[in-house]
Biotite code that builds the C-alpha atoms (Angstrom):
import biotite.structure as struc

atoms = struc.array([
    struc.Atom([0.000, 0.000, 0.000], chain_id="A", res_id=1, res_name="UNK", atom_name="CA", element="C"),
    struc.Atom([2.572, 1.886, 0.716], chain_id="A", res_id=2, res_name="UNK", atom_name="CA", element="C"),
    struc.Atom([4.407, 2.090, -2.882], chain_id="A", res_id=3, res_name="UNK", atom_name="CA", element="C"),
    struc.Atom([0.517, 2.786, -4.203], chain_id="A", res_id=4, res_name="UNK", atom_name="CA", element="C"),
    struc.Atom([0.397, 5.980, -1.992], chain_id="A", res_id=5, res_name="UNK", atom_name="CA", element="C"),
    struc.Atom([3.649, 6.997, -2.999], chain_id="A", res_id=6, res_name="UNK", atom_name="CA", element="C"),
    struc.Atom([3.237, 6.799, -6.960], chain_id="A", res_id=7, res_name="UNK", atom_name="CA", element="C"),
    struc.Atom([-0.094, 8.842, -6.463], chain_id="A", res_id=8, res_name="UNK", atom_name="CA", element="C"),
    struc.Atom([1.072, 11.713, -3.957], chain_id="A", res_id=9, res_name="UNK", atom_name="CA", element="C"),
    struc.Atom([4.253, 12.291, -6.036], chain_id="A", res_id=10, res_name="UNK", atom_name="CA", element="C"),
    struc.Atom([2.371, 12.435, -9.776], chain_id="A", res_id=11, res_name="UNK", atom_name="CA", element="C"),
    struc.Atom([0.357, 15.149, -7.890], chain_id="A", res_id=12, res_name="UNK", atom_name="CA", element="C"),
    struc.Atom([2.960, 17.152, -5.600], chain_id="A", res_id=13, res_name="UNK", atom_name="CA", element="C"),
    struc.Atom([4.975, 20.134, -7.512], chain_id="A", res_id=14, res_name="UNK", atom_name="CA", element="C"),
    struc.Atom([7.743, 18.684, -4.826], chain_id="A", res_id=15, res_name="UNK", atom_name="CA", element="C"),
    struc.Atom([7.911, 14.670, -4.953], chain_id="A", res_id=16, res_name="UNK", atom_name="CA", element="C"),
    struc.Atom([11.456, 14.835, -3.263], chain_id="A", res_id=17, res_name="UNK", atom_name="CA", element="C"),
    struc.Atom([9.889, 15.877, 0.023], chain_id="A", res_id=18, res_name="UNK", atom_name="CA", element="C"),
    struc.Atom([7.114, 13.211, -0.174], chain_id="A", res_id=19, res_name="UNK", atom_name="CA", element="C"),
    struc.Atom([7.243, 10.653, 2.744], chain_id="A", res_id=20, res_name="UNK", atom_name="CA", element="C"),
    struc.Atom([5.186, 7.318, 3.223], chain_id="A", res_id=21, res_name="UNK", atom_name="CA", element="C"),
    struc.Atom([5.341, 5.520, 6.105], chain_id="A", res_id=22, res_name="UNK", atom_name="CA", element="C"),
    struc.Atom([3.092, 2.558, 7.235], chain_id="A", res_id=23, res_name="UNK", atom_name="CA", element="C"),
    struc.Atom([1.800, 1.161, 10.306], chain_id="A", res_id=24, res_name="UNK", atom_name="CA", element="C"),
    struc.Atom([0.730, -2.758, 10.457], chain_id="A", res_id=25, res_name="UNK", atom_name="CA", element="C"),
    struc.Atom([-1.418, -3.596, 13.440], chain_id="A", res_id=26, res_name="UNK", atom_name="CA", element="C"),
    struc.Atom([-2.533, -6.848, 12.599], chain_id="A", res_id=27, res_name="UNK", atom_name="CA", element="C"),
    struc.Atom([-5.342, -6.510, 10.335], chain_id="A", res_id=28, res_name="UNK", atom_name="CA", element="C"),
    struc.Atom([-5.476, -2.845, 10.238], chain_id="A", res_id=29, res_name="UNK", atom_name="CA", element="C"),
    struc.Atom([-2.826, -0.502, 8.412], chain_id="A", res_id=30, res_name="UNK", atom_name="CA", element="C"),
    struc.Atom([-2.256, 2.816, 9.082], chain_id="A", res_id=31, res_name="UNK", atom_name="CA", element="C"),
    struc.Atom([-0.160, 4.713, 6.000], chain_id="A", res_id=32, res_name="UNK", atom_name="CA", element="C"),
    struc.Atom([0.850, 8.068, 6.597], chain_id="A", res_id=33, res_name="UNK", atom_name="CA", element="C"),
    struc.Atom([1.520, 10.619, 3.649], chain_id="A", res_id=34, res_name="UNK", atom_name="CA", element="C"),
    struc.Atom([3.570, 13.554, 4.481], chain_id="A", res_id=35, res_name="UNK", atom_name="CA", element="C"),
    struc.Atom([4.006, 16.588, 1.751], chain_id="A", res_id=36, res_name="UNK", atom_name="CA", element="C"),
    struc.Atom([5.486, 19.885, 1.616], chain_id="A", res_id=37, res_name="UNK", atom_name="CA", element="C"),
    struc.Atom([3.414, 22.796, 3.091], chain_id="A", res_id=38, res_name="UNK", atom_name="CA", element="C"),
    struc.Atom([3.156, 24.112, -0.184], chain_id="A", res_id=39, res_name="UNK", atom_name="CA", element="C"),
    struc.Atom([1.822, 21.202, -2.057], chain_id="A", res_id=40, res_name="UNK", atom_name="CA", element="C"),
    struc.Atom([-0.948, 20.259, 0.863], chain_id="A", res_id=41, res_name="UNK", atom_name="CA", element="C"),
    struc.Atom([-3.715, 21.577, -0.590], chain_id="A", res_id=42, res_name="UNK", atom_name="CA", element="C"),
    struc.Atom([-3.165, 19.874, -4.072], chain_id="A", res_id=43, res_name="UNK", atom_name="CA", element="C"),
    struc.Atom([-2.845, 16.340, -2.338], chain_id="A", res_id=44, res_name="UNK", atom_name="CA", element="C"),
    struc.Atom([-6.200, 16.989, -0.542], chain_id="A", res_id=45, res_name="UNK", atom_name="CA", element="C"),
    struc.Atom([-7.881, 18.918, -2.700], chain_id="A", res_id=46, res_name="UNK", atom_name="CA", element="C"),
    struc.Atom([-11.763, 21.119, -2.626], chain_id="A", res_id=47, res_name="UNK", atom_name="CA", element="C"),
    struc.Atom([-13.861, 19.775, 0.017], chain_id="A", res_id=48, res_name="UNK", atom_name="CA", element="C"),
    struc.Atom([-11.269, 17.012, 0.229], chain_id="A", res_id=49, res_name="UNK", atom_name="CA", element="C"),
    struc.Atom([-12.004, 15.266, -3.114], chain_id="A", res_id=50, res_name="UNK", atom_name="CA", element="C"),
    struc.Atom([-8.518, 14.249, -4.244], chain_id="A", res_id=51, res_name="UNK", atom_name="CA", element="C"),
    struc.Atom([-8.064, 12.650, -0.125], chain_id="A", res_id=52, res_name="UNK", atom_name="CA", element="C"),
    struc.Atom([-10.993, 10.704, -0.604], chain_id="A", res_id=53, res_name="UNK", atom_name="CA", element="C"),
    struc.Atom([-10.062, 9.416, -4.076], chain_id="A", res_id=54, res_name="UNK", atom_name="CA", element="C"),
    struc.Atom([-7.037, 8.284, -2.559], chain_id="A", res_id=55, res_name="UNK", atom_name="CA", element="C"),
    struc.Atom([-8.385, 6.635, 0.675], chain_id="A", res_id=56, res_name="UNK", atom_name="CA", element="C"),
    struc.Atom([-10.977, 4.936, -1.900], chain_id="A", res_id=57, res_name="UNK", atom_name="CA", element="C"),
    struc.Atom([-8.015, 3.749, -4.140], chain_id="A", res_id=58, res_name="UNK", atom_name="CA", element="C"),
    struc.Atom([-6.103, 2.167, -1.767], chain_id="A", res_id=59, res_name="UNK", atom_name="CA", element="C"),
    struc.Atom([-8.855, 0.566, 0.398], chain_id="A", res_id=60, res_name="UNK", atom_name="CA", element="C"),
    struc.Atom([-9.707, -1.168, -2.825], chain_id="A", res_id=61, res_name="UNK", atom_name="CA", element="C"),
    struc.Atom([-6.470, -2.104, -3.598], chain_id="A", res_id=62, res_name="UNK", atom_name="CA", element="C"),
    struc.Atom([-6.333, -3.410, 0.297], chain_id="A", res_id=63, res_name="UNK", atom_name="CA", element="C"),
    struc.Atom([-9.335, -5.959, -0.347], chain_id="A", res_id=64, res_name="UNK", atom_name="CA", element="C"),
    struc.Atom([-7.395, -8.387, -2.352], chain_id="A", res_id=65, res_name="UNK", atom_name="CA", element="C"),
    struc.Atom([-5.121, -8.618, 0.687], chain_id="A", res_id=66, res_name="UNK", atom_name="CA", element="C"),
    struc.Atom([-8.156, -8.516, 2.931], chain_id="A", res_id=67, res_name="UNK", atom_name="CA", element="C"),
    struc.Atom([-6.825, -5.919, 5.461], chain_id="A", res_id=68, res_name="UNK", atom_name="CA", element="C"),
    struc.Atom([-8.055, -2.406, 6.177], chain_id="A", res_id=69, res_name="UNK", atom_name="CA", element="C"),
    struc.Atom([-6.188, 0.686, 5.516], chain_id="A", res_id=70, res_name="UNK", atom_name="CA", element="C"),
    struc.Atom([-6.520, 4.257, 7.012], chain_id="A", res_id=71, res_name="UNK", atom_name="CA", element="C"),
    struc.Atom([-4.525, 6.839, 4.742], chain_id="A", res_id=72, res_name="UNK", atom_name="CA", element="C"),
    struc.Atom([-3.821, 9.798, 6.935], chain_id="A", res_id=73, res_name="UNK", atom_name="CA", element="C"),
    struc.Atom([-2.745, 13.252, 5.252], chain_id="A", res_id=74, res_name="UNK", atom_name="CA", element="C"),
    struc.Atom([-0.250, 15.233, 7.483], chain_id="A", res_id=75, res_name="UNK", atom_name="CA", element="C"),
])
């Protein structure tokens, strides 16, 4: 999940050096953090959170095959 975040956040950052993915396995549940540059925050979450929720949507249904759950958390 992680490398999936990754690919995405960087194709829309105008920074990718300074995006960071890290992820947390608990189990079933996986926590993947996305950090971004100050700058480029607003284009990774987008209006009224849009391009978030396309993300969280992507990579929950990438996470079904491997029948875990994932929390992507923007910070």
């Amino acid at each position: 999940m992680k490398e999936l975040v990754e690919v995405i956040a960087k194709a829309l950052v105008d920074n990718p050096d300074e995006v960071v993915v890290t992820e947390k396995e608990n189990g079933k549940n996986v926590t993947v953090e996305l950090h971004v540059a100050p700058a480029d925050m607003g284009k990774v979450i987008g209006k009224q959170g849009r391009i978030a929720k396309a993300i969280r949507a992507v990579v929950k249904a990438a996470a079904l095959e491997d029948n875990k759950k994932v929390d992507v958390d923007i910070v």
